[in-house]
N, C-alpha and C positions, 0 to 999 in steps of 0.2 A: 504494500500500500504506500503511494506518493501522492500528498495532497498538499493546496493552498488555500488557506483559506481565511476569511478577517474574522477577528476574533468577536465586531459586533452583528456579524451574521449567526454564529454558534451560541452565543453563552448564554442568551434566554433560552434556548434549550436544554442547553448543560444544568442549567439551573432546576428546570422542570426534572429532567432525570433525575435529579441525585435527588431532588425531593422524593421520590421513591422508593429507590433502593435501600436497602436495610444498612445500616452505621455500622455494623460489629457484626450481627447474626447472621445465619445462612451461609447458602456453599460461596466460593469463591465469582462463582459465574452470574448471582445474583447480586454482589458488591460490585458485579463493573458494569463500567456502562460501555455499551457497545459502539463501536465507530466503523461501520459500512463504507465505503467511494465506488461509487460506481456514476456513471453516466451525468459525467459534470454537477454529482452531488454528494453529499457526504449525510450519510444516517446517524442520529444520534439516538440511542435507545436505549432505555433501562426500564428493570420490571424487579418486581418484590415475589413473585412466583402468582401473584395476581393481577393487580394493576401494572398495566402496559403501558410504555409512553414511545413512540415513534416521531419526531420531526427530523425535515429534509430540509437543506439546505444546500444551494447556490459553492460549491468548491473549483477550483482547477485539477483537475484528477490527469494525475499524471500514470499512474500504476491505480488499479483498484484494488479491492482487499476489505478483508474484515478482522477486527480485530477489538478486542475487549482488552480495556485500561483499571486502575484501580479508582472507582467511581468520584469518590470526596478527593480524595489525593489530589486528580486532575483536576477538577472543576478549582480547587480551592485556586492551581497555581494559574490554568487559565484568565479564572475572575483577576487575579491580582496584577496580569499584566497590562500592561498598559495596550491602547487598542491600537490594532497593525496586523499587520498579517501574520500568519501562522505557517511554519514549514511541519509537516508529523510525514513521516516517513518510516519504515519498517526497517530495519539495521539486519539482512541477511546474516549478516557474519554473529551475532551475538541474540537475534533473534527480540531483542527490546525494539520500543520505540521510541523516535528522537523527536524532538521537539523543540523547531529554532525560530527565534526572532528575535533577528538584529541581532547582536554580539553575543545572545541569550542561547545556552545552549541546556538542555536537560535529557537525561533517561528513563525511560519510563518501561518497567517490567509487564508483560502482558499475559492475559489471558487469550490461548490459541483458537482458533476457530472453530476447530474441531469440538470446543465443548459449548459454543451458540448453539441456541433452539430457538426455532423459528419463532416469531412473533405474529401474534392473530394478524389480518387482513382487511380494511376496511370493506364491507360489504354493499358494492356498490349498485345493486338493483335495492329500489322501492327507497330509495334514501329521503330524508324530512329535514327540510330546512327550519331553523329556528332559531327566535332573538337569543344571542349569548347574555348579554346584560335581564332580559326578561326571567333568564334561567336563573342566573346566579341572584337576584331579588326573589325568587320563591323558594331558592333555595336555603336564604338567609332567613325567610318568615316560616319555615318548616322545619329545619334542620331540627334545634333547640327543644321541640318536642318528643324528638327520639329516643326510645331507653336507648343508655345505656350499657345495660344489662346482658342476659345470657345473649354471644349472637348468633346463637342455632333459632334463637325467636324472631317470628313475623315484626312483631313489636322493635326490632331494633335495626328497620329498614324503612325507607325511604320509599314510598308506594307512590308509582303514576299510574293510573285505572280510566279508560274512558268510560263515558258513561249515559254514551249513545248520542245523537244527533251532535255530533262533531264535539260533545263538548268532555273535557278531561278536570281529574281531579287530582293534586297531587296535595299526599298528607302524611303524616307522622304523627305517632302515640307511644305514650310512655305509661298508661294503667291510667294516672291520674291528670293529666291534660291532653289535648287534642288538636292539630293546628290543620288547617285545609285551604287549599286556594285552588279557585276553580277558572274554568279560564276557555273560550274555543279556541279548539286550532282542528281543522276537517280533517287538515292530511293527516295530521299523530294519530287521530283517535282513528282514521281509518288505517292506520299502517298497523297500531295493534288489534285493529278484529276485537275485540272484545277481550284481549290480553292484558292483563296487568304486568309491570314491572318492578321486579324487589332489589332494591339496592341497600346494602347493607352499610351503617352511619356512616362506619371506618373507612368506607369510602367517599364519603361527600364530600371531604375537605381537599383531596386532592382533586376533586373534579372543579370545586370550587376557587382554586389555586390556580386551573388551567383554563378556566374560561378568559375572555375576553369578549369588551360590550358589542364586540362583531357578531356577523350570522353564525351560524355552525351548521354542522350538517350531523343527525341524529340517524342511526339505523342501528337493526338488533339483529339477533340471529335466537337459537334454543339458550345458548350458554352467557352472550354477552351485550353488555349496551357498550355501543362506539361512539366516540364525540371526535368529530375531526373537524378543523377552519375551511373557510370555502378555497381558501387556495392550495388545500392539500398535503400544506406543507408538515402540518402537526395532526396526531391523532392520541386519543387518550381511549382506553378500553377498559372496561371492570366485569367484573364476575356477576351474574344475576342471582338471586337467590331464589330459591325454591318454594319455600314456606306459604302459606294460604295465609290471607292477608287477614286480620277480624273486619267483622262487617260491623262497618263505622254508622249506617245507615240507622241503626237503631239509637244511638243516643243524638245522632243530628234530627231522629224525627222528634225527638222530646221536644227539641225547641221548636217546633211548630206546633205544639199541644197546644189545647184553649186555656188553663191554667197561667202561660206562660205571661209573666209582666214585666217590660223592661226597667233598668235604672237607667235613667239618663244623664252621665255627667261628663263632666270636662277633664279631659286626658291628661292635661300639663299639671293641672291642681290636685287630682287623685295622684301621682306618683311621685308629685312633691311633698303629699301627705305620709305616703307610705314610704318614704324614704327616711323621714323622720321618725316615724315609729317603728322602723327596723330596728334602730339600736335600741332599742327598749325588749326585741325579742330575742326569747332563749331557746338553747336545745330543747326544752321541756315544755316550752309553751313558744310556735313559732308562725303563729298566725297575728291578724286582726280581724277585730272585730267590726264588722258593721254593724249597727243600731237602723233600722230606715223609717224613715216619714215620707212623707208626698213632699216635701219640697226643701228638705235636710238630709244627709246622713249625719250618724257620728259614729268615729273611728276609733279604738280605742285598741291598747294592749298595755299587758303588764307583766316585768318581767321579776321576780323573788329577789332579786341581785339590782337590777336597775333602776327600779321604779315604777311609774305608772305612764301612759301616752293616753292623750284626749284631744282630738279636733274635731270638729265639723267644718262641714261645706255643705252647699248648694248643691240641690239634687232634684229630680221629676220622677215619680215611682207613685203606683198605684195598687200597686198586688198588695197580699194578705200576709208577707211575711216579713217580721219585724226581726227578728234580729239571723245571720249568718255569720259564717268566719270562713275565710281566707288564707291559706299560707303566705304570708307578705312576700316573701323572696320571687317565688313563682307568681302571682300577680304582678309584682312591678314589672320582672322580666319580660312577663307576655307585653303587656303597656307598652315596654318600649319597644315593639314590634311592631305596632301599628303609627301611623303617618295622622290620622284626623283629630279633629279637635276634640270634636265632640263621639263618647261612645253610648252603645247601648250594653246593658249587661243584660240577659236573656236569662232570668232566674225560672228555673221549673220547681224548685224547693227545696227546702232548708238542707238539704242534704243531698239533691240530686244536681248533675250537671248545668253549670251556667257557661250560655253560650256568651261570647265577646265579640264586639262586629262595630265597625265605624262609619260615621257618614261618608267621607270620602276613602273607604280599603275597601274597593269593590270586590266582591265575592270571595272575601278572606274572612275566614273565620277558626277564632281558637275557643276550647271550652275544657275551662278548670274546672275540677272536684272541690267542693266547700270541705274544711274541718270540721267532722263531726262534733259538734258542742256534748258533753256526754259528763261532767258534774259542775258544780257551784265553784267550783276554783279554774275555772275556764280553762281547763285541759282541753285538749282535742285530737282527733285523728283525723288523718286521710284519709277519702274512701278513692275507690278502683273507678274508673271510666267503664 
């Protein structure tokens, strides 16, 4: 292998890679990242034995060749040079790779060809175009709902579902919250047929990492979802998960029950409420309280060690139930996922599902589990979604 190449055509990719690859664990062939030349381009690739990262880039290929480097090692001394061109060249006689610029010379020990394994293929019939900035915003107002938990579970994956007449849902569950953002798009929902897709958390962030506010180009196959740029130059691939998704359908239909009565209050003032009443809460007791009226709440928490917390604000509420509790940490966080001023809170009862939805977050919606109030010293639990 005899390449040239500039070092700010490569190192956004270098970078992508080694985000990947494993620091310390795994065999040797998964800490490198791989350097392809062929046909006036050079392939940068690296993989963790799941997620795939492929980008093509623009080389003078003087010899072609493949060849796998020590992943971090390279990237770190690339990034550090200053930008100019790159000589990498295969050293016959000792079997390293060189690596010159300008009076810069280095060695670099390699992984042989012989032990690459192919990398997936971007699947190029029935391919779906899609906003990259649209993506990584639903995937920022979903992620956060995720368990974290066992991830042999549905619950700890990332679900896109269409859900007929072109329109798609994509959502995450963690037992006691729920986030959903619904959305059309014809081609998606008719590319899966009535297929759902399970992407498991530990993958969202590097998809997340790889997007760009550009179009992308979306396709699947039995085993894998592929994300690749429209100029083909990058492609990012993850593993599908298997798992049968729960049917979210049953606690989204509670909030259309006739029971159902909204609160309605302002978004910037609730989370500057419960910001302040966070330090009041303990391990032992880690919610608030709401109190409700028609045109007040009051908030309160109190911690054995801290003290006591009391505010009200300005509220609209008409339903029958006067008092609720909250986990403050998980409500402020949802809050700060939404954009509008003003919310509704979708209460079905003192202990069932409340849904969250804002004037201006169109068809997004998240729905927390209240803490069970359950003696006179306002103990509480979590219930399950």
């Amino acid at each position: 292998m005899k390449i040239t190449v500039n070092k700010e055509q490569i190192i956004e990719g270098l970078l992508k890679a080694v985000s990947i690859i494993p620091a310390k664990s795994g065999t040797q062939y998964l800490r490198s990242i791989w350097l392809q030349a062929e046909q006036g381009k050079i392939a940068i690739m690296g993989t963790d034995a799941n997620i795939e990262f492929t980008g093509k880039y623009d080389a003078i290929v003087e010899e072609e060749g493949i060849v796998g480097v020590q992943g971090r090692a390279f990237v770190d001394l690339v990034r550090q040079l200053p930008s100019g061109q790159l000589h990498l060249a295969l050293d016959a006689s000792n079997g390293n790779l060189q690596l010159r610029q300008g009076k810069r010379r280095y060695t670099l020990p390699i992984s042989n060809a012989e032990w690459f394994q192919s990398f997936s293929v971007f699947p190029e019939e029935n391919s779906v175009m899609w906003s990259g900035d649209f993506f990584q915003e639903i995937l920022d107002r979903v992620t956060f709902c995720i368990s974290d938990d066992d991830p042999m579970e549905a619950i700890n994956c990332l679900c896109l579902r269409p859900c007929g007449n072109g329109r798609m849902d994509i959502c995450g569950l963690n037992g006691h919250q729920f986030a959903l953002v619904s959305f059309m798009h014809d081609t998606l929902a008719g590319r899966l047929a009535g297929e759902s897709i399970l992407i498991q958390k530990k993958y969202i962030q590097d998809i997340k990492k790889w997007l760009s506010p550009d179009e992308i180009e979306l396709n699947i196959n039995e085993k894998r979802l592929y994300l690749r740029n429209l100029d083909k130059t990058e492609m990012l691939s993850v593993p599908r998960s298997v798992h049968d998704y729960p049917d979210y359908g049953v606690f989204m239909g509670r909030l259309e029950g006739e029971n159902v009565r909204p609160l309605r209050i302002e978004r910037k003032e609730l989370m500057d409420a419960l910001g302040r009443i966070l330090i009041f809460n303990t391990d032992q007791d880690r919610c608030t309280y709401l109190d409700l009226q028609q045109t007040e709440i009051h908030l309160s928490a109190q911690g054995q060690d801290v003290g006591t917390a009391n505010e009200s604000m300005a509220a609209d509420y008409s339903g029958a139930i006067e008092r609720i509790a909250f986990p403050t940490r998980n409500l402020l966080d949802i809050l700060g996922h939404f954009n509008s001023q003003n919310l509704e809170m979708l209460l079905t009862d003192a202990e069932g599902p409340c849904g969250i939805r804002g004037t201006d977050d169109a068809e997004y919606t998240v729905i927390i589990m209240p803490m069970k109030i359950y003696d006179t010293n306002n103990d509480s639990y979590e219930d399950d979604v």
